[in-house]
C-alpha positions in Angstrom: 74.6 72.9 154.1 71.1 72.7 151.6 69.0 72.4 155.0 67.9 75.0 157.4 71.4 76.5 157.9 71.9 78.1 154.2 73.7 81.0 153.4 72.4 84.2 155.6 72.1 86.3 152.3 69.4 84.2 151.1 66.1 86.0 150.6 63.8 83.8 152.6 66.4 83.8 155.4 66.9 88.0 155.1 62.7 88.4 155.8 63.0 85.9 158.8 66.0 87.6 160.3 63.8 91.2 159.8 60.3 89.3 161.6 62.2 88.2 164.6 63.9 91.8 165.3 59.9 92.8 165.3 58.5 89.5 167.3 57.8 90.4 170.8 57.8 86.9 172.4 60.6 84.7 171.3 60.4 80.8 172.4 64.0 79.4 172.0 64.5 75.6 171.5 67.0 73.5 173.6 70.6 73.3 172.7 71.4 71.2 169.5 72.2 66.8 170.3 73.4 66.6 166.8 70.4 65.1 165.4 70.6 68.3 163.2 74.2 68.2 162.0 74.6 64.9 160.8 70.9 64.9 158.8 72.3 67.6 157.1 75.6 66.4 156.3 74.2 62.9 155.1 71.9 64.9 153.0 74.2 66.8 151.8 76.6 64.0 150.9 73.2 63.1 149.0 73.3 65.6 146.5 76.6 65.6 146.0 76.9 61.9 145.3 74.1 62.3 142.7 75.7 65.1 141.3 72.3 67.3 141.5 70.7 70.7 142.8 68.3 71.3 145.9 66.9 73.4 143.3 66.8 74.4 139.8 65.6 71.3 138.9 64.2 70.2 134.9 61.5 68.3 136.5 60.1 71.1 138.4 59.9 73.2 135.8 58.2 71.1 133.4 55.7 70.3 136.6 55.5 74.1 137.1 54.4 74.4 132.8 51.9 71.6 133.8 49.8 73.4 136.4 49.9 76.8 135.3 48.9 75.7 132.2 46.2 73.2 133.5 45.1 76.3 135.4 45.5 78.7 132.5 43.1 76.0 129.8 40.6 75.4 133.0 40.1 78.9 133.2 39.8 79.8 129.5 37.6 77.4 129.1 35.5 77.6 131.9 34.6 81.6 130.6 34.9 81.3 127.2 33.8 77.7 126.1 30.2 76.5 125.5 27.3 77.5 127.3 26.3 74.2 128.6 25.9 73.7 132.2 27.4 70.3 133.1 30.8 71.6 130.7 30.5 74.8 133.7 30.6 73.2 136.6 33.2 71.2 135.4 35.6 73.4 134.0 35.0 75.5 137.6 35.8 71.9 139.8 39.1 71.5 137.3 39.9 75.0 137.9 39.6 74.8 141.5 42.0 71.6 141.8 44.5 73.7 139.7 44.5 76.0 141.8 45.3 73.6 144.7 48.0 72.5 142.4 49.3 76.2 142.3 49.7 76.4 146.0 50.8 72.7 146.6 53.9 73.2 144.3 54.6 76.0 142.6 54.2 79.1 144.9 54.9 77.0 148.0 58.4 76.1 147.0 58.9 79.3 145.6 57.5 81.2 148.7 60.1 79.1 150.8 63.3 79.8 148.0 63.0 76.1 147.3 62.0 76.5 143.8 65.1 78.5 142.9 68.7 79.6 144.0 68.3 83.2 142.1 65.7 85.0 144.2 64.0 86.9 141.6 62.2 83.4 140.7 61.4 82.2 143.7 59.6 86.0 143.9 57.8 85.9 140.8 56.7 82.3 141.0 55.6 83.3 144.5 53.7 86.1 143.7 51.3 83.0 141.5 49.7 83.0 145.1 48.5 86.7 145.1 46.9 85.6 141.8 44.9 83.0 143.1 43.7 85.4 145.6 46.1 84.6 148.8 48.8 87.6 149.7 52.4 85.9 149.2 54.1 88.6 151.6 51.6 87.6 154.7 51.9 83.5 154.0 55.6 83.6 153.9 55.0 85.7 157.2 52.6 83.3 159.3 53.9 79.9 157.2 57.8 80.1 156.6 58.5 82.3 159.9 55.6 81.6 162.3 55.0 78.1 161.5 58.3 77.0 160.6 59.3 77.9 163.1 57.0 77.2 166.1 55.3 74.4 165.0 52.3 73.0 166.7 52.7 75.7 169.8 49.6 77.6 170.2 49.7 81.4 170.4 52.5 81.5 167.6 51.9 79.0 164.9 49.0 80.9 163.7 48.0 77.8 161.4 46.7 75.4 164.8 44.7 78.5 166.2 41.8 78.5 163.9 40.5 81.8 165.1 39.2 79.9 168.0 36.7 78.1 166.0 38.7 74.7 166.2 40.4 73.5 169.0 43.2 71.5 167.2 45.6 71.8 170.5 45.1 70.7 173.7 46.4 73.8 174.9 43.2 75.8 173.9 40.1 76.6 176.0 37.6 74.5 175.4 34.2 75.6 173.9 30.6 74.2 174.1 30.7 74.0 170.0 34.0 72.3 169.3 32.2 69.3 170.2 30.7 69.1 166.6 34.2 70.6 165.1 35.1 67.0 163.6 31.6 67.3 161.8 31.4 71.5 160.6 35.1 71.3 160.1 34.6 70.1 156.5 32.2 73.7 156.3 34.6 75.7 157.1 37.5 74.1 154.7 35.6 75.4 151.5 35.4 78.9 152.6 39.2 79.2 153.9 39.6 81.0 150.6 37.0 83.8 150.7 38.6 84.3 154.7 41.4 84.4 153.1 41.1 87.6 151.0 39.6 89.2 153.4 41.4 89.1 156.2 44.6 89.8 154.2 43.6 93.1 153.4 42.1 93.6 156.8 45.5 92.7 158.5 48.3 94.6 156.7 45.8 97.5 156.2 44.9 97.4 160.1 45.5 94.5 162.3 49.1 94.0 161.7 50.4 91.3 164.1 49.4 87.7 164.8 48.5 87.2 168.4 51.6 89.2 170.0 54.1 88.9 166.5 54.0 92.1 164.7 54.0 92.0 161.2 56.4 94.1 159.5 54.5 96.4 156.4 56.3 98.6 153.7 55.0 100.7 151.3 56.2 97.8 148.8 54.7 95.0 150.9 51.3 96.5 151.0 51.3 97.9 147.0 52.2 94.3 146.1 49.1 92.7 148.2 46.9 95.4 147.3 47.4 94.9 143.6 47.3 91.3 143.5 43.6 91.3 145.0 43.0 93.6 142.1 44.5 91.4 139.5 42.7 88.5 141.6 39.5 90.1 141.5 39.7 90.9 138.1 40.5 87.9 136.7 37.9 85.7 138.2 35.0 88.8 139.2 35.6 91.2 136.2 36.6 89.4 133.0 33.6 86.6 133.9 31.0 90.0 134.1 32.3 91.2 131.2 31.9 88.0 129.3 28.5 88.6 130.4 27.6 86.1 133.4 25.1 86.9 135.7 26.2 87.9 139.3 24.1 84.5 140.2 26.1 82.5 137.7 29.3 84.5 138.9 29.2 83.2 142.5 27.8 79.9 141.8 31.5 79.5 139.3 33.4 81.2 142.6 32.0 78.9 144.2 32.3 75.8 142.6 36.2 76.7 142.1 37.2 78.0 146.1 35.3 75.9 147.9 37.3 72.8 145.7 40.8 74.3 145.8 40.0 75.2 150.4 38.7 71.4 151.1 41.8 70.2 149.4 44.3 72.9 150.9 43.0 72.7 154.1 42.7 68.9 154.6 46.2 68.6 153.3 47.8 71.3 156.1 45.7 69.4 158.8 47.4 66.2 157.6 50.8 66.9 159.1 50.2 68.7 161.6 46.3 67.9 163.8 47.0 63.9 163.8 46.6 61.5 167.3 50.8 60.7 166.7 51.6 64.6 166.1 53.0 66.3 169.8 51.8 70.1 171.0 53.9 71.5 172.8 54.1 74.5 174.8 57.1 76.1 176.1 58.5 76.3 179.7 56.2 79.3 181.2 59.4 81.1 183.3 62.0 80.2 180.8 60.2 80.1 177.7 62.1 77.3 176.0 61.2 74.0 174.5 62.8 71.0 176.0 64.0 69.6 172.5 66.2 71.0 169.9 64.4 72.8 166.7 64.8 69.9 164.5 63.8 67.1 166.9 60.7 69.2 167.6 59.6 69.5 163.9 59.5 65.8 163.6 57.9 65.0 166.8 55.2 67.6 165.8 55.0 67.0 162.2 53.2 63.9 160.4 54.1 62.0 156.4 51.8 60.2 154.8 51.1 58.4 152.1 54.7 58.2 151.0 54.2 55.4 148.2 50.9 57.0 146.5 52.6 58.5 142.6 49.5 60.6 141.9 49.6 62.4 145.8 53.5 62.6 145.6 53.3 64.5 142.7 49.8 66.6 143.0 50.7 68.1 146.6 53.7 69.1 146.2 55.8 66.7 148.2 53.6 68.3 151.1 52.6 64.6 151.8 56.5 64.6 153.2 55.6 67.5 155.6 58.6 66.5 158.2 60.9 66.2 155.4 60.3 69.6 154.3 60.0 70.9 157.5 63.4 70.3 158.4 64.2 71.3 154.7 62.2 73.7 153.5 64.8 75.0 150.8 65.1 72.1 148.9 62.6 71.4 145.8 60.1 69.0 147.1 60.7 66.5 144.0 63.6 65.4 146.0 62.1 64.4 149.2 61.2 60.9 148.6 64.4 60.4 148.2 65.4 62.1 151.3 62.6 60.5 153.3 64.9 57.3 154.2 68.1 59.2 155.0 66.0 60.5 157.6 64.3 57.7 159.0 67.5 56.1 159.2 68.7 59.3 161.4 65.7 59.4 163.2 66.6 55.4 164.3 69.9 56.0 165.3 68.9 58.8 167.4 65.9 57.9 169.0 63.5 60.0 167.3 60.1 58.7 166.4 59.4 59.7 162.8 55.7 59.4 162.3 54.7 58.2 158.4 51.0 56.6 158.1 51.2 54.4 154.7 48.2 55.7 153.0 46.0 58.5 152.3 42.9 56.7 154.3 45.2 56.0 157.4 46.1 59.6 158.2 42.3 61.3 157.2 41.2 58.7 159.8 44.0 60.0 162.6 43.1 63.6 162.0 39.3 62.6 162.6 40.5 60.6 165.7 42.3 64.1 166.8 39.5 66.4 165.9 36.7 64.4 167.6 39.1 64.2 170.8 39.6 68.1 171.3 36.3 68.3 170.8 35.4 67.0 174.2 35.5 68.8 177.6 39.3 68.2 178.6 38.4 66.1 181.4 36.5 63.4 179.5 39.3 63.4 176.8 41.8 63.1 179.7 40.4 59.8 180.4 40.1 58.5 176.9 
């Protein structure tokens, strides 16, 4: 089976088994209605009619040579090419969509072992995320464990919680600011980043756990992420002051780049998961279950868009088919257009609503509708 039930030895798989021996709340999901089984099998029966990989695939790689070296010439020329402002800022804006273009495809399916069936790929391709300043070990912890897994149910997907800042689920107390949210939201997108490598450090060094689910740190782990920052922070602090920028022109660059490549990370993630036709759920408070099984429950929670846009289905990583990749997360994302209709037409036959809004436009204007919403006191949104 290429979909959530692979082999047990695979590497992704290994570190999921090892986080939920260390979780101390476990939510369990309803027994399987064989919505599961047969998407699986009919996606299986997929590849095998086509005579193709879930992974390994020609046309990832050549994508992969793409970015990296879209990345590799932005950056180059951004330092080293002429001293003329307007060439600057541009080579930093270029960078900073490479970068997005980094995490979209090339460490995200390698971070989830759906870049390659030999593991020591999928870890060195993954490890492209440490470069651009984002600890691989913790986002495979709070992405292909905690949000995989508990999507869209507050206090264990990490990714709704938003530090308390925004109140994406319903489920969250309600503060006096969250009524602008829909409005500072766009703020707080460009400076993800620089949160980003700070709080990585801050949590494997001391915090540890998100909310109540310990994070499991080795020696190896924490050598890995320590080292990355440094290469990070070498690469876009050191070589540029050693080219001779000013620390001014420094930050303005840093800038320019993270604040490009967090408003188009963030905005993607929100996407598929914060939309008006996306469910929060929260589990049974004596049992501790959800009333669905796992699958059914990442495509009521989980939102495609766009499906039909060439540029998006190739720029984000097939992240614009976020329910297809939810429910296979192992499989190269260059194949889930295709598998986007084996699952509608499982979806049908089961009963399952499978949310996709047509274009780009549609879905920024659901998450807007969704953001403005939670930022009201609960009862006036109750009677919207």
């Amino acid at each position: 089976m290429i979909g959530w039930d692979l082999p047990k030895s695979t590497h992704i798989l290994f570190e999921q088994a090892v986080f939920m021996t260390q979780t101390l709340t476990r939510v369990t999901f309803a027994k399987t209605v064989g919505f599961r089984k047969e998407l699986n099998k009919r996606v299986d029966a997929y590849f095998q009619s086509e005579k193709i990989s879930p992974r390994d695939n020609l046309a990832m790689y050549l994508k992969t040579a793409t970015i990296l070296g879209w990345v590799i010439t932005a950056w180059t020329f951004t330092i080293f090419g002429p001293p003329i402002i307007w060439m600057k800022v541009l080579g930093c804006f270029l960078l900073g969509l490479g970068l997005a273009g980094v995490g979209f495809s090339v460490g995200h399916d390698a971070n989830h072992g759906g870049y390659s069936s030999k593991k020591w790929v999928n870890y060195i391709l993954g490890l492209t995320y440490d470069v651009i300043g984002v600890s691989s070990y913790l986002w495979r912890f709070r992405h292909n464990f905690l949000h995989h897994t508990y999507t869209n149910i507050l206090e264990h997907d990490v990714e709704i919680h938003g530090d308390g800042l925004v109140r994406m689920s319903p489920f969250m107390k309600h503060e006096w600011y969250h009524k602008f949210q829909h409005i500072f939201i766009w703020f707080i997108y460009t400076v993800i980043p620089f949160y980003w490598s700070v709080s990585d450090v801050s949590l494997i060094l001391f915090k540890r756990k998100y909310h109540e689910h310990v994070v499991p740190v080795s020696k190896q782990e924490t050598f890995t992420l320590l080292a990355g920052k440094v290469v990070w922070f070498g690469l876009f602090v050191g070589v540029p002051i050693a080219a001779g920028y000013s620390p001014l022109q420094l930050i303005a660059g840093l800038c320019i780049t993270y604040m490009t490549y967090g408003f188009l990370i963030c905005n993607v993630f929100m996407l598929a998961h914060v939309m008006d036709t996306a469910e929060f759920i929260q589990p049974n408070p004596e049992s501790n279950q959800i009333e669905d099984d796992w699958a059914i429950v990442q495509v009521k929670t989980t939102v495609d868009f766009a499906p039909k846009n060439v540029f998006l289905n190739w720029y984000v990583g097939g992240l614009n088919y976020q329910v297809v990749h939810h429910l296979f997360p192992h499989v190269c994302h260059i194949h889930y257009p295709k598998i986007a209709p084996i699952l509608a037409e499982v979806c049908q036959e089961y009963g399952v609503k499978y949310n996709v809004y047509q274009t780009l436009g549609a879905a920024l204007a659901s998450n807007y509708r969704w953001l403005k919403l939670m930022g009201t006191e609960p009862q006036e949104s109750a009677a919207l």
